[in-house]
Wavefront OBJ file of the C-alpha trace (Angstrom):
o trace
v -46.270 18.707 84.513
v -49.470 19.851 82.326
v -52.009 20.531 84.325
v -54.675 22.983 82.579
v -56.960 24.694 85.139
v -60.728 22.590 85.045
v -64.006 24.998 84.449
v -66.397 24.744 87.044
v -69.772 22.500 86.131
v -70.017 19.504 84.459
v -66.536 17.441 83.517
v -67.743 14.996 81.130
v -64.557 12.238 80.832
v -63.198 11.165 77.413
v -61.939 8.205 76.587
v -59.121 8.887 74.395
v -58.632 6.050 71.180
v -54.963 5.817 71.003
v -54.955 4.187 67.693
v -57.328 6.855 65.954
v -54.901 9.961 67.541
v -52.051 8.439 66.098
v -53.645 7.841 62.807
v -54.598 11.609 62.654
v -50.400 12.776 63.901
v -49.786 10.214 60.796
v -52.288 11.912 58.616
v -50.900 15.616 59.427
v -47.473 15.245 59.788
v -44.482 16.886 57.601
v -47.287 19.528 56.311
v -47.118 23.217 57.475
v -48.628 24.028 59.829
v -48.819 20.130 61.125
v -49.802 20.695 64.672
v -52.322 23.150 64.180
v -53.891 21.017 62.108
v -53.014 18.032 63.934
v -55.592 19.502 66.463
v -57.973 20.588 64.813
v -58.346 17.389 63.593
v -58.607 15.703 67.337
v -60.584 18.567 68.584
v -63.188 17.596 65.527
v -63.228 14.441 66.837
v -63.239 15.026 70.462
v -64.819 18.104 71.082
v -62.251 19.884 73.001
v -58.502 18.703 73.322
v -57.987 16.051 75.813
v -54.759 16.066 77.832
v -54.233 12.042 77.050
v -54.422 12.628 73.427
v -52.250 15.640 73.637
v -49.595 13.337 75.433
v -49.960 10.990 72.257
v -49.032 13.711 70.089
v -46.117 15.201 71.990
v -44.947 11.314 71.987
v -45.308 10.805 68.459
v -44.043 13.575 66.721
v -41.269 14.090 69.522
v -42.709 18.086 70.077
v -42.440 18.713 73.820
v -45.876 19.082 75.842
v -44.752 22.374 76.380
v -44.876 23.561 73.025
v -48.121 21.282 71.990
v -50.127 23.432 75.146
v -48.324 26.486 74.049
v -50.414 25.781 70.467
v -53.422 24.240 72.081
v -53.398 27.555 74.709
v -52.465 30.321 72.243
v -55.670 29.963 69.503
v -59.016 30.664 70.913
v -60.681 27.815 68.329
v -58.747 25.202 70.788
v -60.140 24.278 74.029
v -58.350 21.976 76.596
v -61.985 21.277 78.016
v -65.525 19.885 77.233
v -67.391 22.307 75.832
v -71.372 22.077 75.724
v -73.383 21.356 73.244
v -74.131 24.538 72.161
v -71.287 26.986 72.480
v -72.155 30.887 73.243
v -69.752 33.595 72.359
v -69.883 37.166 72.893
v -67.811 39.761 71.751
v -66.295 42.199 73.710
v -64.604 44.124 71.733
v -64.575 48.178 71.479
v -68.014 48.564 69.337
v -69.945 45.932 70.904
v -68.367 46.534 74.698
v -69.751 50.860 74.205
v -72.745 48.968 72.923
v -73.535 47.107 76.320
v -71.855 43.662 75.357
v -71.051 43.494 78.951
v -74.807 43.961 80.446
v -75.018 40.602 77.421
v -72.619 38.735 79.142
v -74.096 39.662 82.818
v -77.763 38.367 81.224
v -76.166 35.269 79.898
v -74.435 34.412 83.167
v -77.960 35.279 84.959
v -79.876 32.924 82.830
v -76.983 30.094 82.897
v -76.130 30.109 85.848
v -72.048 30.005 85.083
v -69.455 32.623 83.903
v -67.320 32.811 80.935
v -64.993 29.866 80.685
v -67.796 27.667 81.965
v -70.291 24.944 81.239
v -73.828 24.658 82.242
v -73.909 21.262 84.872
v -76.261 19.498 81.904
v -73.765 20.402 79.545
v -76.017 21.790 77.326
v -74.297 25.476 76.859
v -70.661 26.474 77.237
v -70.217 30.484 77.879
v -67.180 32.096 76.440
v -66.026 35.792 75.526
v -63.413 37.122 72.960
v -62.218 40.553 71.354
v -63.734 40.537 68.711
v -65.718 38.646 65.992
v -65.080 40.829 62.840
v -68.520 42.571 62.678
v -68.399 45.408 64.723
v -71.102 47.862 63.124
v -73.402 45.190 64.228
v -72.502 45.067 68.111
v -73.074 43.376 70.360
v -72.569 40.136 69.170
v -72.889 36.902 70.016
v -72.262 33.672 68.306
v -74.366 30.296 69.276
v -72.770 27.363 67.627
v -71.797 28.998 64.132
v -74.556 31.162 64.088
v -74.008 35.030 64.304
v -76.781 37.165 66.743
v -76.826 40.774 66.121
v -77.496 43.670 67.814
v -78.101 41.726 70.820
v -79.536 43.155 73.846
v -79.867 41.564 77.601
v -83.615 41.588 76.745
v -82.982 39.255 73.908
v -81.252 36.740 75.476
v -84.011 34.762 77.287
v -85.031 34.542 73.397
v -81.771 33.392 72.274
v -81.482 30.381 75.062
v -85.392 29.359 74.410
v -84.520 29.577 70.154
v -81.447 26.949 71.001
v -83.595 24.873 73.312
v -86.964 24.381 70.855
v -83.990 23.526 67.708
v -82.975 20.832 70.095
v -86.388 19.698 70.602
v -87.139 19.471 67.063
v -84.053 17.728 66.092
v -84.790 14.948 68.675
v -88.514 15.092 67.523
v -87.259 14.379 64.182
v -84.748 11.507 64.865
v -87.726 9.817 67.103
v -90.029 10.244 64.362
v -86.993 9.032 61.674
v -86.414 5.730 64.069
v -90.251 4.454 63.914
l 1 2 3 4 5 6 7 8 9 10 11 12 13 14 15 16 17 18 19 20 21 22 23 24 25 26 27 28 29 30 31 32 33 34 35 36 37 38 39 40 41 42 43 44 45 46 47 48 49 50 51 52 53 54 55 56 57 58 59 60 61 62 63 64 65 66 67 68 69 70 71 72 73 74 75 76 77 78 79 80 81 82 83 84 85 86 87 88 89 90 91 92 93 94 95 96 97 98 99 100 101 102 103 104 105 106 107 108 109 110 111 112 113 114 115 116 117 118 119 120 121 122 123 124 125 126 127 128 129 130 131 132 133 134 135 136 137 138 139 140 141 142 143 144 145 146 147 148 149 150 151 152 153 154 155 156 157 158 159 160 161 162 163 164 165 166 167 168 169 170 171 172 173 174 175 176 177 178 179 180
């Protein structure tokens, strides 16, 4: 049976559209690489890849749930889980881990309160780690949402955090202000 292991804070439940999932197997199918971007294309939609919709998919193009969580597990872009609203990524590869990447990730788990592989309770920020994100002269790195944070040190991520938070702010400011 599928069970993929739940990260600790905040589980925020999805209601899966049937319809709409099979649409999207319908829309993919019979192209290469047709689960991959069968996915995608329900993790752009859902956030993260939800274990009903997965089902759906196994169903409908007759792929065994097996193989659909060996794709879903095997690609870092996938995740089986919410993720927050902002997504933090640090690199641990070799040039950014001899450049303290690890003292990052210690600082981020300080400030948030969670470890990699988890979400903040509010579900604001999702903390994750890889090997590497292609830029290692520039190490440590860390990537919030799609944008790329060089040179990072633990000092600068009380910055970082407080930069994400006052975006948000704005952005609400500016739908509020939009609505009136």
């Amino acid at each position: 049976m599928f069970r993929a292991k739940r990260p600790k804070g905040k589980v925020m439940e999805t209601q899966v559209n049937t319809e709409q999932v099979l649409e999207i197997v319908e829309n993919h199918t019979g192209g290469w690489g047709g689960t991959i971007a069968i996915l995608t294309a329900i993790q752009a939609e859902y956030g993260y890849l939800p274990e009903e919709a997965l089902r759906i998919v196994a169903s409908a193009t007759g792929t065994s749930m097996t193989d659909i969580y060996g794709v879903a597990t095997f690609y870092r872009a996938f995740s089986l889980h919410p993720r927050g609203k902002h997504h933090v990524c640090v690199c641990l590869g070799t040039a950014c881990h001899v450049r303290g990447a690890q003292m990052v990730v210690e600082e981020f788990e300080r400030k948030l309160h969670i470890h990699p592989g988890e979400t903040t309770p509010d579900g604001l920020f999702s903390l994750e780690t890889v090997n590497c994100l292609g830029a290692c002269a520039l190490g440590p790195i860390v990537m919030v949402d799609e944008e790329t944070v060089t040179k990072v040190r633990p000092t600068d991520i009380r910055k970082i955090l407080r930069s994400v938070k006052q975006q948000d702010a704005a952005t609400s400011e500016f739908l509020e202000e939009s609505e009136s």
